[in-house]
LOPA-563641 format. One record per residue (C-alpha): x negated, y, z negated; residue number from 0. Coordinates in nm, 3 decimals, decimal comma, padded with zeros to 5 digits. Each point is the difference from the previous one (the first is absolute). Layout:
! residues N
{{X Y Z} NUM}
...
This chain:
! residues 438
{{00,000 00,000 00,000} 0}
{{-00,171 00,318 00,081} 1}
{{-00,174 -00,061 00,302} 2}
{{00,303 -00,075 00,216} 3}
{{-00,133 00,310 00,223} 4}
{{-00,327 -00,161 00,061} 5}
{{00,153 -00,321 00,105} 6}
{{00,226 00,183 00,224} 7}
{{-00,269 00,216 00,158} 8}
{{-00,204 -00,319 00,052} 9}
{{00,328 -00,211 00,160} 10}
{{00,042 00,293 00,241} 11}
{{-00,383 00,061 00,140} 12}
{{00,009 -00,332 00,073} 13}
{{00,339 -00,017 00,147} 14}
{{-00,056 00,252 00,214} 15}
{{-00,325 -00,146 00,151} 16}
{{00,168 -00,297 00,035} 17}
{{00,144 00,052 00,331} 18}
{{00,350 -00,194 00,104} 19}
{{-00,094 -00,380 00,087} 20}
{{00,038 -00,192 -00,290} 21}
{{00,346 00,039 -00,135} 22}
{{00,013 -00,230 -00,267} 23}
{{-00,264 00,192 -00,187} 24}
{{00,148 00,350 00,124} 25}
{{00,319 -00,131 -00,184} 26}
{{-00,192 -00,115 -00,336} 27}
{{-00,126 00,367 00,013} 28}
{{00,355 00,120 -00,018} 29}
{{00,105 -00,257 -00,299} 30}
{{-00,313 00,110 -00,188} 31}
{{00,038 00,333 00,026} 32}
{{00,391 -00,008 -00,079} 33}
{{-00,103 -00,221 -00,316} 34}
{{-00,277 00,261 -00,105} 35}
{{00,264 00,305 00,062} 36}
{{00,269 -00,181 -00,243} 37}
{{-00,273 00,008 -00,228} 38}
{{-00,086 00,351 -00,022} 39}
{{00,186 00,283 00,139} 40}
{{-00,111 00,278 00,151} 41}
{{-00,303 -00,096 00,228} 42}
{{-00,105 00,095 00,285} 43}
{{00,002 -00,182 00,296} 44}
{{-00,240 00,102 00,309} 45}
{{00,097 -00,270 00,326} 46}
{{-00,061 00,261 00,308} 47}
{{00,019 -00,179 00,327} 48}
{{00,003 -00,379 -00,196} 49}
{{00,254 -00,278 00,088} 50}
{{00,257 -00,101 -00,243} 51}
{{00,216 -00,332 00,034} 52}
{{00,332 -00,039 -00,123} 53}
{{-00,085 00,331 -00,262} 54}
{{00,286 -00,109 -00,317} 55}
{{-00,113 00,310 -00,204} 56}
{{00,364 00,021 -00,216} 57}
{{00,002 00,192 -00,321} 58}
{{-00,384 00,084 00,000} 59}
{{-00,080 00,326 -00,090} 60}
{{-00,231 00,178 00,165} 61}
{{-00,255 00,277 -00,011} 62}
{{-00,074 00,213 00,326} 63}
{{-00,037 -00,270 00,277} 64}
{{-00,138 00,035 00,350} 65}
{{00,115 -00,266 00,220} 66}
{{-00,068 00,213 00,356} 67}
{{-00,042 -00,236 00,292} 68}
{{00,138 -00,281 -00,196} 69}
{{00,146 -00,313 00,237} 70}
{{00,297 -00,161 -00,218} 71}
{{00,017 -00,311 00,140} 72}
{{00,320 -00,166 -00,120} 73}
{{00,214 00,160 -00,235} 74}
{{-00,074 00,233 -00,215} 75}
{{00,163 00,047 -00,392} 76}
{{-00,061 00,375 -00,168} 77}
{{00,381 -00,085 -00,199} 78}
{{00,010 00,206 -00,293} 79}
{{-00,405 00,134 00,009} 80}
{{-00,130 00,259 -00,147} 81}
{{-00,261 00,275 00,197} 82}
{{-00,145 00,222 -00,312} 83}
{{-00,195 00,138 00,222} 84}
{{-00,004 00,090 00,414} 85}
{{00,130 -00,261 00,185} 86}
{{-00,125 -00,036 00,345} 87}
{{00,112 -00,208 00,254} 88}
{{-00,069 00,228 00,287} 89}
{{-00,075 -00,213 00,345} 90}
{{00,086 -00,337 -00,127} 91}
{{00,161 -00,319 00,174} 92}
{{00,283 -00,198 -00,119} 93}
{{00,057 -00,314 00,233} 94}
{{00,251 -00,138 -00,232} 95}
{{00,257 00,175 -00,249} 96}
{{-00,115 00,266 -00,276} 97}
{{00,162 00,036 -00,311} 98}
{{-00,003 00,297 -00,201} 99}
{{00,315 00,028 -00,165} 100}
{{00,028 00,142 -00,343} 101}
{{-00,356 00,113 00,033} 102}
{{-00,103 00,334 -00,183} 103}
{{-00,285 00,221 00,103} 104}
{{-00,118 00,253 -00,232} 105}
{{-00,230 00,202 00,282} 106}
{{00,012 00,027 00,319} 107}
{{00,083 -00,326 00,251} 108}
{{-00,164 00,041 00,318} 109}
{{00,139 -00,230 00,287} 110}
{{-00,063 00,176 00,289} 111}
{{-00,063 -00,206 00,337} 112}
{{00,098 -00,315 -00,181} 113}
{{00,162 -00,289 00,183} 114}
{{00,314 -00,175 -00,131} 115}
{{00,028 -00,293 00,241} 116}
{{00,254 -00,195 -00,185} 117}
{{00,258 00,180 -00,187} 118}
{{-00,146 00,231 -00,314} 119}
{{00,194 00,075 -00,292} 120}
{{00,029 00,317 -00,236} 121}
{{00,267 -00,054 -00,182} 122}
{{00,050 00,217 -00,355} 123}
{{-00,379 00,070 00,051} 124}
{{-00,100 00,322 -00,208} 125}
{{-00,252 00,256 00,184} 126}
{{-00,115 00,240 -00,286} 127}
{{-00,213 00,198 00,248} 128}
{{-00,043 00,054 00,366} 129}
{{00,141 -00,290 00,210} 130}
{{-00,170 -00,003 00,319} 131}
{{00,146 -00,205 00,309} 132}
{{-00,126 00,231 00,262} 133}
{{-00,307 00,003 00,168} 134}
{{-00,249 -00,205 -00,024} 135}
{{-00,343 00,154 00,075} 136}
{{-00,248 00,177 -00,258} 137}
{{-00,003 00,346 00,005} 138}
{{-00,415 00,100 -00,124} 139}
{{-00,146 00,361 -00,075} 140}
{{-00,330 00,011 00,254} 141}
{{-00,194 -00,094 -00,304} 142}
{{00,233 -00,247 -00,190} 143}
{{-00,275 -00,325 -00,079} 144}
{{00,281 -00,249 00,099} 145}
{{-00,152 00,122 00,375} 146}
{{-00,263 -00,267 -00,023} 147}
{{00,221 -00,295 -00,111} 148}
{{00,202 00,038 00,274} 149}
{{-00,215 -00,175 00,276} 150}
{{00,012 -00,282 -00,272} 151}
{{00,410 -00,069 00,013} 152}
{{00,186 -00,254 00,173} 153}
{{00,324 00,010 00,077} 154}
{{00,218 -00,327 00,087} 155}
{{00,027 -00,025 00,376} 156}
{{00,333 00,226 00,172} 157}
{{00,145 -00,261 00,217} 158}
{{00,337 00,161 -00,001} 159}
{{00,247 -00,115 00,287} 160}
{{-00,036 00,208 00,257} 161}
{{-00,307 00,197 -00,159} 162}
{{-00,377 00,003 00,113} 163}
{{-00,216 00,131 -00,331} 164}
{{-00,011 00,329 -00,004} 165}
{{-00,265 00,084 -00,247} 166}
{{00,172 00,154 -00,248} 167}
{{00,034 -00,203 -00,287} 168}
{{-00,323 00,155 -00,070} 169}
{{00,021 00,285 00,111} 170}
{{-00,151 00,240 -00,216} 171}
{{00,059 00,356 00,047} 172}
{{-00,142 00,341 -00,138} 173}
{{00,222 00,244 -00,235} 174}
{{-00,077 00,331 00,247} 175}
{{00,167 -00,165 00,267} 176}
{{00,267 -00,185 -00,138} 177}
{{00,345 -00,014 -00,233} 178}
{{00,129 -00,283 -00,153} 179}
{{00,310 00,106 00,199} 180}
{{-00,123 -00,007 00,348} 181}
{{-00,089 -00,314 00,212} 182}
{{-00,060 -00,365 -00,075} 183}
{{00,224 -00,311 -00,098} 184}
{{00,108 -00,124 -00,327} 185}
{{00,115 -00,293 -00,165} 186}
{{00,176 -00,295 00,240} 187}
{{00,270 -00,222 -00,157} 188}
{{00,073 -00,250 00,321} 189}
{{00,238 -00,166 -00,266} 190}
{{00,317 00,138 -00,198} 191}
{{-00,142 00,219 -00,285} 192}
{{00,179 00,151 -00,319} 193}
{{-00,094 00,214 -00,230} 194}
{{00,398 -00,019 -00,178} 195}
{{00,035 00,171 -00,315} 196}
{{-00,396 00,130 00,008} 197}
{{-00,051 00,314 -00,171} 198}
{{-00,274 00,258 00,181} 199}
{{-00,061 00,228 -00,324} 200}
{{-00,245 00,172 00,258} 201}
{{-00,068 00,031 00,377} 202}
{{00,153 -00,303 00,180} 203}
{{-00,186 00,091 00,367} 204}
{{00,111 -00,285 00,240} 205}
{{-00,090 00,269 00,307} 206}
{{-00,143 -00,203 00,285} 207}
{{00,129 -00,388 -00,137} 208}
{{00,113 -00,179 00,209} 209}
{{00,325 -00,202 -00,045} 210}
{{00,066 -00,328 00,259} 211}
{{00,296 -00,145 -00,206} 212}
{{00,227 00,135 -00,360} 213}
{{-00,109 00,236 -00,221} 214}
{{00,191 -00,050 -00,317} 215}
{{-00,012 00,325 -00,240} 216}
{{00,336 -00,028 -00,135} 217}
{{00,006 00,148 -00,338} 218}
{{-00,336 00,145 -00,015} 219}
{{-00,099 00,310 -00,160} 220}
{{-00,241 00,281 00,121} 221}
{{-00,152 00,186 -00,246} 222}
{{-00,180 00,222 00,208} 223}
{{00,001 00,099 00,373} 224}
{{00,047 -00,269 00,279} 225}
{{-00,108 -00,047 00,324} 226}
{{00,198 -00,327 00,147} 227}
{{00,170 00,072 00,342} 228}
{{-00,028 -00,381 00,143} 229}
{{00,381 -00,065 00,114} 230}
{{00,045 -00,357 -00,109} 231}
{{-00,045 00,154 -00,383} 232}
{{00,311 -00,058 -00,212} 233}
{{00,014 00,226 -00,275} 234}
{{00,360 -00,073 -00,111} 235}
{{00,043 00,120 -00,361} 236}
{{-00,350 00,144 -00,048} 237}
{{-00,067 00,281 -00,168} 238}
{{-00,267 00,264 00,016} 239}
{{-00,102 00,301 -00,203} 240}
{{00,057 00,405 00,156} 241}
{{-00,333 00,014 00,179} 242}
{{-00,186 -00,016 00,357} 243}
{{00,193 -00,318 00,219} 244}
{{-00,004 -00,123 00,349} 245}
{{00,254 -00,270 00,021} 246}
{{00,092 -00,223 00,296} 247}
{{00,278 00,144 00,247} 248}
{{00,368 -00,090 -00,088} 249}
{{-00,095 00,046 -00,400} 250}
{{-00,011 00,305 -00,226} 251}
{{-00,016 00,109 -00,354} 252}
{{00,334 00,068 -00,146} 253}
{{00,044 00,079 -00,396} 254}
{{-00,332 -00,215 -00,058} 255}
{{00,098 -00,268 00,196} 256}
{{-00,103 -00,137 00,365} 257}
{{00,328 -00,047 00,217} 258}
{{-00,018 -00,114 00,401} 259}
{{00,215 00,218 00,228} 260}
{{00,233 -00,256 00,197} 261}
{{-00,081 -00,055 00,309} 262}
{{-00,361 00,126 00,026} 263}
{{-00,181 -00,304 -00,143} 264}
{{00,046 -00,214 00,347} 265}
{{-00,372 -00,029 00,076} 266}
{{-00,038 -00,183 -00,346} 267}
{{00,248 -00,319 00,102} 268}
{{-00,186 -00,336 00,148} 269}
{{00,200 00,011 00,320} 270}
{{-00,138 00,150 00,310} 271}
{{00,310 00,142 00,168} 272}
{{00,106 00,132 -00,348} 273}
{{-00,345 00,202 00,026} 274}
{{00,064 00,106 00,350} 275}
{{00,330 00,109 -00,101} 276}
{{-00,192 00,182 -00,264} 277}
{{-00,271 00,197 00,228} 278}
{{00,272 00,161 00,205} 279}
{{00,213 00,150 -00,304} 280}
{{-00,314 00,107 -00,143} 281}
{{-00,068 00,141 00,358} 282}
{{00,350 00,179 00,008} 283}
{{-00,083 00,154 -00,376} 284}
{{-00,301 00,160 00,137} 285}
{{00,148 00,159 00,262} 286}
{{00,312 00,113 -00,169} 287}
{{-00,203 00,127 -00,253} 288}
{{-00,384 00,145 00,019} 289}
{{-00,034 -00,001 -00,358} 290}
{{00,016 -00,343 -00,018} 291}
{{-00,244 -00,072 00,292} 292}
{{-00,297 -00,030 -00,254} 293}
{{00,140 -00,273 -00,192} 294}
{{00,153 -00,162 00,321} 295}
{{-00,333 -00,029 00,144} 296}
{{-00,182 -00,132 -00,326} 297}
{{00,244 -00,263 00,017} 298}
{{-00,064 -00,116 00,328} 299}
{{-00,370 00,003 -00,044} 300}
{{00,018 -00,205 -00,343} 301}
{{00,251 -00,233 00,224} 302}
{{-00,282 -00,053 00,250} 303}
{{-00,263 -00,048 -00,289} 304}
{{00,157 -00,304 -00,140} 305}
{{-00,238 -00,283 00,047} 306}
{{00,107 -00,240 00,242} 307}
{{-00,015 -00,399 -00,065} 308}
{{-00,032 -00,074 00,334} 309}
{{-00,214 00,016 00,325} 310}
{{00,113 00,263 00,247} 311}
{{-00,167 -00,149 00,273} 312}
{{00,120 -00,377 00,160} 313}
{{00,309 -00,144 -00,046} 314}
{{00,281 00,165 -00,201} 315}
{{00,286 -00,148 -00,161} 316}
{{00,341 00,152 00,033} 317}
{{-00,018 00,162 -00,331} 318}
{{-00,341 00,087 00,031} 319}
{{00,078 00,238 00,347} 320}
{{00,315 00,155 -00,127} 321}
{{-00,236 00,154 -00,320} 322}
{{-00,209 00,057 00,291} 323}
{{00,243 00,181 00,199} 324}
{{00,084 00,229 -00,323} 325}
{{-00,348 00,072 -00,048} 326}
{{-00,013 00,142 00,367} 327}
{{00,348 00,181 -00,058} 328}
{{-00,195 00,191 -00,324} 329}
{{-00,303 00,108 00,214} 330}
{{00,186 00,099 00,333} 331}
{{00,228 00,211 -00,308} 332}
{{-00,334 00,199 -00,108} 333}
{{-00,129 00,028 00,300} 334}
{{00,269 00,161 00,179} 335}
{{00,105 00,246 -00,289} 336}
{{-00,400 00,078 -00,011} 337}
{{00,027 00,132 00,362} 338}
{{00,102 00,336 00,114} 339}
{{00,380 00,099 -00,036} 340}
{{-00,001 -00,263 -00,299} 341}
{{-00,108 00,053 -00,374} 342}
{{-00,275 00,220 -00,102} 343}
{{-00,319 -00,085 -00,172} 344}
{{00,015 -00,291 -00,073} 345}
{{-00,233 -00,196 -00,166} 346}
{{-00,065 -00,384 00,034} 347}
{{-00,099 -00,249 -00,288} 348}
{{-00,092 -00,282 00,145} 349}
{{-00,295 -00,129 -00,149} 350}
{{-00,041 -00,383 00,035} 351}
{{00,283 -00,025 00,183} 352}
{{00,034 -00,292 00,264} 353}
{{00,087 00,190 00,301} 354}
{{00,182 -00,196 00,328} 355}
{{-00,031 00,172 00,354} 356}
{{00,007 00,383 -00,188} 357}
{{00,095 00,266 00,260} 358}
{{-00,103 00,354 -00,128} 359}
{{-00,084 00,146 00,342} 360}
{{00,122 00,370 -00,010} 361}
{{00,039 00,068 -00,357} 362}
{{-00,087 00,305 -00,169} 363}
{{-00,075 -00,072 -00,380} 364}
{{-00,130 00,130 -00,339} 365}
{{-00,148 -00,293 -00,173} 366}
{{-00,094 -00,383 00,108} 367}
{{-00,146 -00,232 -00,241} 368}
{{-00,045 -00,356 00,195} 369}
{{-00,320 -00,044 -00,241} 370}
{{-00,023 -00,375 00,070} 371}
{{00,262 -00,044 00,176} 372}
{{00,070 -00,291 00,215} 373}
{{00,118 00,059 00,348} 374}
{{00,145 -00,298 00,215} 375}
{{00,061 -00,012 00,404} 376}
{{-00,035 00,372 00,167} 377}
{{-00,052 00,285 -00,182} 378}
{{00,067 00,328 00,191} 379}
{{-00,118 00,354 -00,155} 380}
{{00,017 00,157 00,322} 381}
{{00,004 00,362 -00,038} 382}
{{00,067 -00,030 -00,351} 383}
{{-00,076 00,314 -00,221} 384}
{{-00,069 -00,055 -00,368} 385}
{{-00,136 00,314 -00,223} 386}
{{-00,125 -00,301 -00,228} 387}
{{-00,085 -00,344 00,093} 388}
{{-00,169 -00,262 -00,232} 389}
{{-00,099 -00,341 00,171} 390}
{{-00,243 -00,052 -00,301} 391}
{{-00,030 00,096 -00,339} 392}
{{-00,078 00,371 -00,093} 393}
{{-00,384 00,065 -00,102} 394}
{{-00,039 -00,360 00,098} 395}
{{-00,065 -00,216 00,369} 396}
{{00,211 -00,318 -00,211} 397}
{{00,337 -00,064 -00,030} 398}
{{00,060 -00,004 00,407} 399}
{{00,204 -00,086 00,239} 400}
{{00,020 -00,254 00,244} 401}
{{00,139 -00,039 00,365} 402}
{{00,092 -00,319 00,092} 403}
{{00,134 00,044 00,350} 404}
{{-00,121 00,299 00,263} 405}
{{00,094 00,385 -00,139} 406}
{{00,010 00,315 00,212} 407}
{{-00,113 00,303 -00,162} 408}
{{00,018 00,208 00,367} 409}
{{00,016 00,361 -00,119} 410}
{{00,070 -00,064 -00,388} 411}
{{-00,126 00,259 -00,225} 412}
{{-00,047 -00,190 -00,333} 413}
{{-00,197 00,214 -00,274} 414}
{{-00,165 -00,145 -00,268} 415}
{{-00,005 00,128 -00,350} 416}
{{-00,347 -00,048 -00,086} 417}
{{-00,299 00,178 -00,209} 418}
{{-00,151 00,272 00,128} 419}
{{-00,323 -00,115 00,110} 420}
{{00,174 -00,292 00,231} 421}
{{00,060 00,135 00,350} 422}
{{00,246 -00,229 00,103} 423}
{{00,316 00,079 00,192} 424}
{{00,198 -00,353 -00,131} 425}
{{-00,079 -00,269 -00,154} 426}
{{00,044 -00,256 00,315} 427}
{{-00,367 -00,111 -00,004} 428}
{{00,060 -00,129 -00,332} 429}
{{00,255 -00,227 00,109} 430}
{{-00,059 -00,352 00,157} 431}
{{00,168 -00,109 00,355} 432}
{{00,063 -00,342 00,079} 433}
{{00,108 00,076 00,326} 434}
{{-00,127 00,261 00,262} 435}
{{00,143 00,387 -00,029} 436}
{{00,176 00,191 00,277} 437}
């Protein structure tokens, strides 16, 4: 007794050395370090980049824990921990379900970038500090030390469907370039998620996640301000405190309380004509209505961000082409209100979006973010005009995008925000062609 945190420190340089072959040991790791955690509470646990198998860490309470670049293989049990400390899960890979219901973390709980392959559950968890969802990248002052671990990371291999790797699970970028709010991807749940009856006593940032099936925050309570605009979220009954809040369209704050309008939560359903259904009434708000145009469009580009579970490219099923066929309706309904006679400066979020035969030729527009983006059979920008275009992350050449088929860029103006001393005129070199330009 005493020297838990020695043992612990021990266990974990040795773990993380390790590498990923032998599971059998990988998974006496986890049973001796769950056994030394019951034990003692409050230590800290240090497994950057390591490989845990079948994690069952229920009721242990922990001190600040790094687990960045951690590859869950098999499930992984957090019921009912404790995090004393920071908890950060930022980049990590869950191939099979994560459990963190009940959970309570005293500081902040970083898990931005993670994958959530299987389906990840938050339910009643207690965030006493910043919950972070969003983005996934570090964000380093020029002379910040953690520069020369970087080159060290590893981060578990992309292989999304319908992805190439776009180097930004490391991306790394510097502070005078860059906000937390602009650019990037954050956390992935492929699976149903919930977070029901959570409470957020502090920032609950979800800006950038990425939703591909339910989002369950019934009964949760915010605390502090929110950022969660992904349209499959269902926030019936939740409650949140009288400060900053984006909220996905169809829902807003009444008396404390979330409520959906009826009617305007169609792009949240599972069928594909339902959606379709759902792209033209949104359509018909924004042009009834040009103060609703912002939030029309936001919802279309979260729509188009939702990870999708299968391969664009060779044979479809009939469900598969109808979501398809939505998808196309959403980006034919941006990019004729971004031309001219249609809806003024508008600005497109569509980073890491999976993009199928986009047509933007003509448009005249504020803002595009396609930072790692993902763009499928022809993609026409021809004579496009954007004021602001980001095919890569700000104050970084990471986080890009990729053409998969042939793009035409014939007279496109497409500035890049970028520093000062980079004389570039877009950020198109960054990206990576699989096919040849026209």
């Amino acid at each position: 007794m005493g020297r838990g945190q020695d043992a612990v420190d021990s266990l974990c340089r040795w773990w993380r050395r390790a590498g990923g072959e032998d599971l059998d040991a990988l998974r006496e790791c986890g049973r001796v370090l769950a056994e030394l955690l019951h034990a003692e509470d409050g230590l800290d646990v240090d497994l950057r980049g390591a490989v845990l198998v079948d994690g069952r860490f229920a009721g242990c309470a922990f001190g600040t824990v790094d687990f960045s670049d951690v590859r869950f293989i098999g499930d992984a049990d957090f019921t009912g921990a404790r995090f004393d400390g920071q908890a950060v899960f930022q980049r990590i890979l869950c191939e099979g379900d994560a459990e963190f219901g009940e959970a309570a973390f005293a500081g902040a709980a970083v898990f931005g970038r993670a994958r959530f392959r299987g389906a990840a559950g938050f339910a009643r968890a207690r965030f006493g500090d910043l919950a972070w969802f969003g983005r996934g990248e570090d964000g380093l002052a020029e002379d910040d030390p953690a520069w020369e671990e970087i080159e060290d990371a590893v981060t578990p291999a992309w292989q999304e469907p319908n992805e190439d790797d776009p180097h930004w699970p490391l991306a790394v970028l510097d502070f005078d370039y860059q906000e937390w709010i602009e650019g990037g991807d954050g956390a992935r749940f492929t699976g149903p998620v919930t977070f029901r009856g959570a409470e957020f006593a502090a920032d609950a940032w979800f800006g950038k996640a990425r939703f591909g099936d339910s989002a369950d925050f019934t009964g949760a309570a915010f605390g502090g301000p929110v950022h969660l605009v992904v349209p499959t979220a269902d926030l019936t009954g939740a409650r949140a405190e009288a400060a900053e809040h984006e909220w996905p369209f169809g829902w807003h704050l009444h008396d404390g309380e979330l409520a959906a309008t009826p009617g305007h939560r169609g792009l949240a359903g599972p069928d594909p004509s339902a959606r379709l259904a759902a792209i033209e009434l949104l359509a018909s708000l924004g042009d009834a209505d040009p103060a609703a145009r912002a939030a029309v469009v936001r919802a279309l580009c979260e729509y188009l961000r939702v990870p999708l579970p299968f391969a664009v490219t060779g044979p479809l099923t009939s469900p598969q082409a109808a979501e398809l066929r939505a998808r196309r309706a959403a980006q034919e309904t941006l990019a004729s209100r971004g031309r001219p006679g249609g809806w003024p400066a508008l600005s497109l979020h569509l980073s890491g979006a999976t993009l199928v035969d986009l047509d933007l030729s003509g448009v005249s527009v504020a803002y595009g973010d396609f930072c790692g983006a993902q763009f499928h059979g022809r993609s026409d920008f021809t004579d496009a005009v954007f004021e602001r275009a980001d095919f890569c992350l700000p104050g970084s050449a990471d986080g890009r995008a990729t053409f998969h088929g042939p793009a035409v860029f014939a007279g496109a103006r497409l500035t890049r925000h970028a520093p000062p001393a980079a004389h570039e005129r877009s950020g198109l070199d960054r990206c990576r062609f699989h096919a040849t330009g026209l």
